[in-house]
C-alpha positions in Angstrom: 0.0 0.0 0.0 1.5 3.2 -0.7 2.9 5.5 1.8 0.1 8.4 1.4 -2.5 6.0 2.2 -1.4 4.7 5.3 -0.6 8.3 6.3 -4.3 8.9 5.7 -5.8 6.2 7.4 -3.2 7.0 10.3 -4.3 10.4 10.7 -8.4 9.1 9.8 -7.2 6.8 13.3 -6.3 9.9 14.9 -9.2 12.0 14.6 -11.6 8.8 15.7 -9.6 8.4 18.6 -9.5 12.2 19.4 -12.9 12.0 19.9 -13.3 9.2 22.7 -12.6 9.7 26.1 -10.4 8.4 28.4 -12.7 7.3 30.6 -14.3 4.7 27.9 -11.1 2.9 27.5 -9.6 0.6 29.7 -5.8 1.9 31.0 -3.9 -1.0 28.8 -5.6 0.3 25.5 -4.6 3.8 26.4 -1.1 2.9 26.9 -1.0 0.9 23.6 -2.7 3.3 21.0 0.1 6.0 23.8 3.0 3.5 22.4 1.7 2.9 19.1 1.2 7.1 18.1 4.3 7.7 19.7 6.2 5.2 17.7 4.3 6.6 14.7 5.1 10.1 15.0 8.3 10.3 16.8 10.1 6.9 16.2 12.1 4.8 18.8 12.0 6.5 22.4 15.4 8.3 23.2 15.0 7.2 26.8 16.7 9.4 30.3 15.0 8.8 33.1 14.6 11.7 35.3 13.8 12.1 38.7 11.0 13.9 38.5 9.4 11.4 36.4 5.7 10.5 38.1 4.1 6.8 37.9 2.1 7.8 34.7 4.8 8.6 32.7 7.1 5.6 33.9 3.8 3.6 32.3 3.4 5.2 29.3 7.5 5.3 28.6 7.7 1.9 29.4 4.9 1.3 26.8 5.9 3.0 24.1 9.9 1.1 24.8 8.1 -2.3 24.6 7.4 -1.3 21.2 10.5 0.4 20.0 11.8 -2.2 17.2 8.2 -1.3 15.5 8.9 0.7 12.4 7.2 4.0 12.3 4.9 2.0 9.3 3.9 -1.5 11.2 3.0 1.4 14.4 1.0 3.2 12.2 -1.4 -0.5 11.0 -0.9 -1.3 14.9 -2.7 2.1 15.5 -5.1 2.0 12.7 -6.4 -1.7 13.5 -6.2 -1.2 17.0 -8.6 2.3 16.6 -10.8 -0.2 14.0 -11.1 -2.7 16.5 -12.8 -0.2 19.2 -14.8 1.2 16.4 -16.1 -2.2 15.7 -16.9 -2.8 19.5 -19.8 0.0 19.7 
């Protein structure tokens, strides 16, 4: 599939999920579509821990580094099938 159309349907995946709430997803989906658009838009995590980091962000950075041999284009299906699958599930 060409690159413009998975760049479509990732950012068709992004507006869908803009518009659900936190609250309507359990925490281990949020972390995974977290790791998955991160990976997407950003590529592998350039971790340094810091101090100051809070529980939430050791979760969601030790998401997103489970996931860091994901190219940017397998992240962006993993996003798009995982935003499908939720879709599909209302």
């Amino acid at each position: 599939m060409p690159e413009k159309d998975l760049d479509i349907r990732f950012q068709e995946a992004v507006e869908i999920a803009s518009e659900m709430t936190q609250a309507s997803l359990p925490q281990d989906v949020q972390l995974r579509l977290y790791a998955y658009y991160k990976q997407a838009t950003i590529g592998t995590i350039n971790y340094n821990q810091s101090p100051n980091d809070d529980l939430r962000n050791a979760f969601k950075t030790n998401a997103w580094m489970q996931i860091r041999n994901l190219t940017v284009e397998e992240s962006k299906e993993l996003y798009i099938e995982a935003i499908n699958s939720l879709v599909d599930k209302k």
